[in-house]
C-alpha positions in Angstrom: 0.0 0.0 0.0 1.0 3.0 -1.0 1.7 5.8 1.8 2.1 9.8 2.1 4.7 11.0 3.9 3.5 14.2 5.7 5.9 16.3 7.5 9.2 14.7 9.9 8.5 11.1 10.7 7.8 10.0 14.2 10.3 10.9 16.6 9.7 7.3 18.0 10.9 5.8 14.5 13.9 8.4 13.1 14.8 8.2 10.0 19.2 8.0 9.6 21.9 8.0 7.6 23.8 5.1 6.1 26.6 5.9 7.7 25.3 5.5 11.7 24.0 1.7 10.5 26.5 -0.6 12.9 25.9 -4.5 13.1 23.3 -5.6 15.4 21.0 -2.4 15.0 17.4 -3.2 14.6 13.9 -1.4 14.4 15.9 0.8 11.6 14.2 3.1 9.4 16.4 5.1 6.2 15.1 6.9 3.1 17.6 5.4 0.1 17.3 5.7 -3.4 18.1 1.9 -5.6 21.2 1.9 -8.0 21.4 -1.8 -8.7 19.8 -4.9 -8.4 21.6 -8.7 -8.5 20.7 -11.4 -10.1 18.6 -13.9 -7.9 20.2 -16.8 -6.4 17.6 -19.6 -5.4 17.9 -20.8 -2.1 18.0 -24.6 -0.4 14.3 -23.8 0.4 13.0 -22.6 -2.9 13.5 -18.2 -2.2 14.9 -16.5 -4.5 17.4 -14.0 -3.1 18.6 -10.7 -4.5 21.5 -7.9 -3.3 21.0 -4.6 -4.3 23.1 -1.7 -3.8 21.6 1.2 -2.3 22.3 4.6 -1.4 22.1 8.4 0.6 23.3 11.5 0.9 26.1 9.6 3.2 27.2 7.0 2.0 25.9 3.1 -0.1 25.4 -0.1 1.6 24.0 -4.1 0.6 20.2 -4.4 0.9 19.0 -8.2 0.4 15.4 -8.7 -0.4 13.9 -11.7 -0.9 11.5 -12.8 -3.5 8.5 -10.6 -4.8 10.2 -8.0 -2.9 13.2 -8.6 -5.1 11.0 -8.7 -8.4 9.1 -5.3 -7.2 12.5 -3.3 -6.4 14.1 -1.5 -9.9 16.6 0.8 -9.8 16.3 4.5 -9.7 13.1 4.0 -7.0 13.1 6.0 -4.0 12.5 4.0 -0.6 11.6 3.8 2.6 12.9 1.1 4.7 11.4 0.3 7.9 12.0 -1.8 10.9 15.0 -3.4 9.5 18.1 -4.7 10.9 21.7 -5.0 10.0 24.3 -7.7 10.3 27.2 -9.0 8.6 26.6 -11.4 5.8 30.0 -12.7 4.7 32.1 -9.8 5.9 29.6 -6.8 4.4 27.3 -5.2 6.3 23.9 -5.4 5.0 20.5 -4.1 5.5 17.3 -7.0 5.7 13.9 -6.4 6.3 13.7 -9.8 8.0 9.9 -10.2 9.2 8.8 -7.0 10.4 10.4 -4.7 8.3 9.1 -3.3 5.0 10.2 -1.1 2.0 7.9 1.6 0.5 8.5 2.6 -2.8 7.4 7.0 -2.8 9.1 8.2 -5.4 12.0 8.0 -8.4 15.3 9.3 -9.6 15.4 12.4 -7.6 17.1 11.9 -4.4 20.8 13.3 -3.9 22.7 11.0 -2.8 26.7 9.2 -2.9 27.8 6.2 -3.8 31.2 6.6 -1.2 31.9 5.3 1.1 30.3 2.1 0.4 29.4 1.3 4.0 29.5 -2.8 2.8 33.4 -2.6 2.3 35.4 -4.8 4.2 35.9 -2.8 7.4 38.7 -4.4 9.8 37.0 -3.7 12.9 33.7 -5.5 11.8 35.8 -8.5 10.6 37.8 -8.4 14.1 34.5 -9.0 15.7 33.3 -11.4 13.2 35.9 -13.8 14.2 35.6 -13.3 17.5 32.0 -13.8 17.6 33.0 -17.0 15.3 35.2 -18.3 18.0 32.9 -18.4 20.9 31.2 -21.8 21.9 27.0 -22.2 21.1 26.4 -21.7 24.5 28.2 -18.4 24.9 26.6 -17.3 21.4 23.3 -18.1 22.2 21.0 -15.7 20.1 22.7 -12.8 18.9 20.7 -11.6 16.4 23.5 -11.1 13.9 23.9 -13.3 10.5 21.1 -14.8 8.2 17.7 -15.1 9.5 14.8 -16.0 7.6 15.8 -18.9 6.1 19.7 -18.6 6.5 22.0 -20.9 5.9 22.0 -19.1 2.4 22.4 -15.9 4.0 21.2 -13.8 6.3 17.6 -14.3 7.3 18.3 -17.4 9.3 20.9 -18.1 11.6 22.3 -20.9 13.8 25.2 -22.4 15.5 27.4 -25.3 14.3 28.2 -27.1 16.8 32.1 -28.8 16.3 32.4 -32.3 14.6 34.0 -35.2 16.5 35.4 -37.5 13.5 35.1 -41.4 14.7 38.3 -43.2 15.8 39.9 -45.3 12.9 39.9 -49.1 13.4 37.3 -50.0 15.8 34.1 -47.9 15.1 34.5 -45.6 18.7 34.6 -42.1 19.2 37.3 -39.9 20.5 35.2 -39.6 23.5 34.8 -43.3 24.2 37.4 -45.4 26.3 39.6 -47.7 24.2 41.5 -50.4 25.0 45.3 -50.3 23.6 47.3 -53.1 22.6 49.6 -52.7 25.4 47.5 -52.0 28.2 46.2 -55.0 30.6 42.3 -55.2 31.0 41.2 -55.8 34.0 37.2 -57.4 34.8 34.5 -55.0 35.1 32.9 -56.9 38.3 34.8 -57.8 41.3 37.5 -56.2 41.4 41.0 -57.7 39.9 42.2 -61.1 41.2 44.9 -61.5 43.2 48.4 -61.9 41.8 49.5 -65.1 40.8 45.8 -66.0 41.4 44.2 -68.3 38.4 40.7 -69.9 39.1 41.5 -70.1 42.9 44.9 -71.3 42.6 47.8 -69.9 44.0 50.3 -71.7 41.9 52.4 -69.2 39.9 53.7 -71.3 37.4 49.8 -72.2 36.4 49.4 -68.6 36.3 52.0 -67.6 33.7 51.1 -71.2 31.4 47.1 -69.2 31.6 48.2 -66.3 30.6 49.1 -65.8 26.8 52.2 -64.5 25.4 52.6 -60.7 26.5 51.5 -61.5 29.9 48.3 -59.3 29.6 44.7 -60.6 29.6 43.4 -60.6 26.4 39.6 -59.2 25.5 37.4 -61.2 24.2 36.9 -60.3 20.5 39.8 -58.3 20.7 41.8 -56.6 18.1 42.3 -53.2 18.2 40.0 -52.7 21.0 37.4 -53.3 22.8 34.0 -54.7 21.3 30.4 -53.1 22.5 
């Protein structure tokens, strides 16, 4: 639906400049005119996903829009975008309407505005925290509310947490995490408690001990190469 702007916006909503967007900010709302639009890139779950470049009187930045918002959007339209967030989507800060947000079309082609600095350059300190961000655990991550959301995993609009990947043991089926029995090592019953020395099947004898025992004087598993069998 189309809308009138009237006067200043809301002081509750301000509109700002490109160049105040940080990662992380949400409930945004910036006037921008379109210079270009990207080809779509179809998604794992069927979207259609489109960058545009857009711009202000401060500065350009990334938009993504998703879909018919993506077929709707031409360049040289002037927008309003509101209730959008920011993040980081491979190193670029971006703008994304995610599910509250929307983009009003009011106008075309004039709008001043500058195309530098493009706001969606690799900036140092943003990759700094990227990486840092990167390197804390799921638990300490939690929900940030930065990276794809609605429907990431392609790119922002969905986001999650990988947790890390613990690769089997080779040879016997285990994982890392799981006790295994070396080839050197003695294994001693589960139940019981361990005999005492010298003791085979209640007898004291010694020399009956060592001809029980098989060369290597360990006990050997039953099943047992390589380890232990569950």
């Amino acid at each position: 639906m189309m809308q009138v702007d009237r006067g200043k916006p809301p002081s509750s909503d301000p509109f700002i400049g490109l160049k105040d967007v940080r990662p992380g900010m949400k409930n945004l709302h910036i006037m921008f005119i379109v210079l270009e639009v990207g080809k779509p890139t179809r998604t794992k779950d069927g979207h259609d996903v489109r960058s545009c470049k857009v711009a202000d009187k401060t500065g350009s930045i990334n938009l993504s829009v998703w879909d018919e918002v993506g077929q709707a959007v031409q360049p040289g339209d002037i927008c309003k975008f509101t209730r959008g967030y920011a993040c980081l989507w491979k190193g670029a800060l971006t703008l994304y309407t995610g599910k509250a947000g929307e983009i009003f079309k009011v106008g075309e082609f004039c709008f001043n505005f500058i195309e530098v600095p493009n706001y969606s350059d690799p900036n140092p300190e943003y990759l700094k925290a990227e990486a840092a961000q990167q390197r804390k655990s799921p638990t300490e991550v939690g929900d940030s509310g930065q990276g794809p959301k609605e429907g990431q995993g392609g790119g922002p609009g969905s986001q999650g947490q990988v947790r890390p990947f613990i690769p089997p043991a080779q040879g016997n089926g285990q994982n890392y995490g799981q006790q295994r029995t070396m080839p050197h090592q003695q294994q001693r019953p589960m139940m019981g408690g361990p005999p005492p020395r010298g003791v085979v099947n209640g007898n004291s004898n010694l020399a009956s001990s060592h001809q029980a025992m098989p060369p290597g004087g360990g006990i050997m598993a039953r099943g047992g190469r390589g380890g232990m069998r569950r």
